[in-house]
N, C-alpha and C positions, 0 to 999 in steps of 0.2 A: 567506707568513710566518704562522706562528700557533705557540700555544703550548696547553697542553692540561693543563688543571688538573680535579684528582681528589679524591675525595670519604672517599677511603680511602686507607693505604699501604699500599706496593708494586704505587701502578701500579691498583687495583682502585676500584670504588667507581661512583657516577656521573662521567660523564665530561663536560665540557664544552670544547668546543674556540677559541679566542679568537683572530680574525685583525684585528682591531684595539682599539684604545683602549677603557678600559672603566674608565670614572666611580664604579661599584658595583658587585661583582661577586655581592653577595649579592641582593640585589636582581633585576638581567637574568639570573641563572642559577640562582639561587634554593640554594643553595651557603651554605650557615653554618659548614664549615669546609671548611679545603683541607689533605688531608696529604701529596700528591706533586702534582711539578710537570712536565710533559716539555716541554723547548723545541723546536720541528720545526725552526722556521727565526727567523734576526733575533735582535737582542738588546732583553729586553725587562726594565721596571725595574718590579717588586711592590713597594707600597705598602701600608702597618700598614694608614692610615684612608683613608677614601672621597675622593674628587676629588683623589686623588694627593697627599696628604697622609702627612707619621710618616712613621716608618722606613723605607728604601727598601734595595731590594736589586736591582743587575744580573745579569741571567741569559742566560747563550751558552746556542748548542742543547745538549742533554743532559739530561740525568734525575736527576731531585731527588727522593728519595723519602723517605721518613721525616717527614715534613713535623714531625708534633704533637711528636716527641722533639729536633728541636733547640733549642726554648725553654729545654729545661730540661740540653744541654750543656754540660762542663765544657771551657773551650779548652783545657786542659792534657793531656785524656785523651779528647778525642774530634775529631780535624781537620776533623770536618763543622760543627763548630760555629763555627770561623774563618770559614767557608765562609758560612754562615748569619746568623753575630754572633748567634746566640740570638733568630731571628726567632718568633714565637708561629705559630698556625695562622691567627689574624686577619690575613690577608691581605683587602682591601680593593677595591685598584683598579689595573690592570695599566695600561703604556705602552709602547707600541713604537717604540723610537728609529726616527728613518729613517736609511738609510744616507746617509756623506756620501764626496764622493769628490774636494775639493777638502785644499785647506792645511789645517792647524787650525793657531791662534794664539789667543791667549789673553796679559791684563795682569793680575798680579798685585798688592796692593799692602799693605803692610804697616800701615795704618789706614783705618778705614772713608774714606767718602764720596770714593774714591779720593785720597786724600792719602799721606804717608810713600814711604817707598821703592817703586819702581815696577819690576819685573820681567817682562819677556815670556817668553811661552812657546810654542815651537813643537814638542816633542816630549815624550815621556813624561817622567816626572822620578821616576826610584826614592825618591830622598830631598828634598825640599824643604831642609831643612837643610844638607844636605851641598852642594847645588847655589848655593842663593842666602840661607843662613845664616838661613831665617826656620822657625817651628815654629806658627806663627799667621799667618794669613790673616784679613785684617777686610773687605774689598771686593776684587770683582775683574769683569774685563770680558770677556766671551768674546767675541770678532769672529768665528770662523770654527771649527766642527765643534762635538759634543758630546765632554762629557769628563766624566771621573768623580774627583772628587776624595775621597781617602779620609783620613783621621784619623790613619793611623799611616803611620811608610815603609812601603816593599816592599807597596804598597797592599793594605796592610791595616785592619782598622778599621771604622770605619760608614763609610757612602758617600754622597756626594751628586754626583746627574745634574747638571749646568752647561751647559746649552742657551744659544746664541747669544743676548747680551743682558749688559744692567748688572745688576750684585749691589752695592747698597751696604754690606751690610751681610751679615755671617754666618747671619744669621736667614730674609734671603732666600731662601738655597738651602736653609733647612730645617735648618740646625744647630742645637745650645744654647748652642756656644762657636767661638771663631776657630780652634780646634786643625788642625792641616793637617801630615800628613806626606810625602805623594807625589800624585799628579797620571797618570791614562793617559787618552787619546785612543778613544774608543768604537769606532775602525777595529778594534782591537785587540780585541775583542771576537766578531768577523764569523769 
């Protein structure tokens, strides 16, 4: 599994190839910007700030190039920028989900410190709304796989990785707000 991040777009530039976890990437590869991305294998989540921190973005295998020009994408007139959400070139610190090959389940619940209405989830969810009438997510409990929870339906939106564990709170998994529109399972990404 690695992924292979580049110094230059289209693909050119110094090259640095990354087969696991990586806390800093300026630093162990010495890399002050990255403007293309290629994923060989596995799905893996970039990260704005250092120790997987900020903005996060999930990547299947494939080629991301342009890197420095989707910060400054309009999503009306350019589809890589949905793609991207207007990520900068500061890219920070990489992660590579592992594969899971079991159930995913997952409790949802409509006010933090798991109180208010309580929702389970075992399969993807195009719309959060449409499925269980909520548009806000305050806490939630992943029992079993990784999932990716995005902002808007039709998982769109910014993203946040939801690794096996308690989230009291929205700020846990790194949001500003409870906003939640759909819900997919990381198998889906393979």
């Amino acid at each position: 599994m690695g992924v292979k991040i580049l110094s230059r777009s289209d693909y050119r530039g110094l090259v640095s190839e990354l087969t696991e976890d990586c806390s800093c990437i300026h630093s162990r590869y010495y890399l002050n910007k990255i403007y293309s991305v290629h994923v060989l294998e596995g799905c893996w989540v970039l990260y704005k700030m250092p120790n997987y921190r900020g903005q996060q973005y999930l990547l299947r295998p494939g080629d991301y190039s342009y890197f420095h020009d989707w910060g400054t994408m309009d999503i009306n007139t350019n589809p890589d920028y949905q793609q991207w959400m207007g990520l900068s070139d500061s890219i920070s610190s990489c992660l590579l989900i592992p594969q899971h090959s079991g159930t995913y389940r997952m409790k949802i619940y409509e006010r933090d410190n798991f109180r208010g209405q309580m929702s389970e989830v075992t399969d993807d969810c195009l719309s959060l709304q449409d499925r269980f009438q909520l548009n806000e997510i305050h806490s939630l409990n992943v029992l079993e796989g990784c999932w990716v929870l995005y902002e808007m339906p039709s998982y769109r939106g910014r993203q946040y990785l939801l690794q096996p564990g308690e989230y009291r709170r929205y700020l846990d998994w790194g949001a500003a707000n409870a906003k939640a529109g759909s819900l997919r399972r990381v198998m889906d990404f393979y």
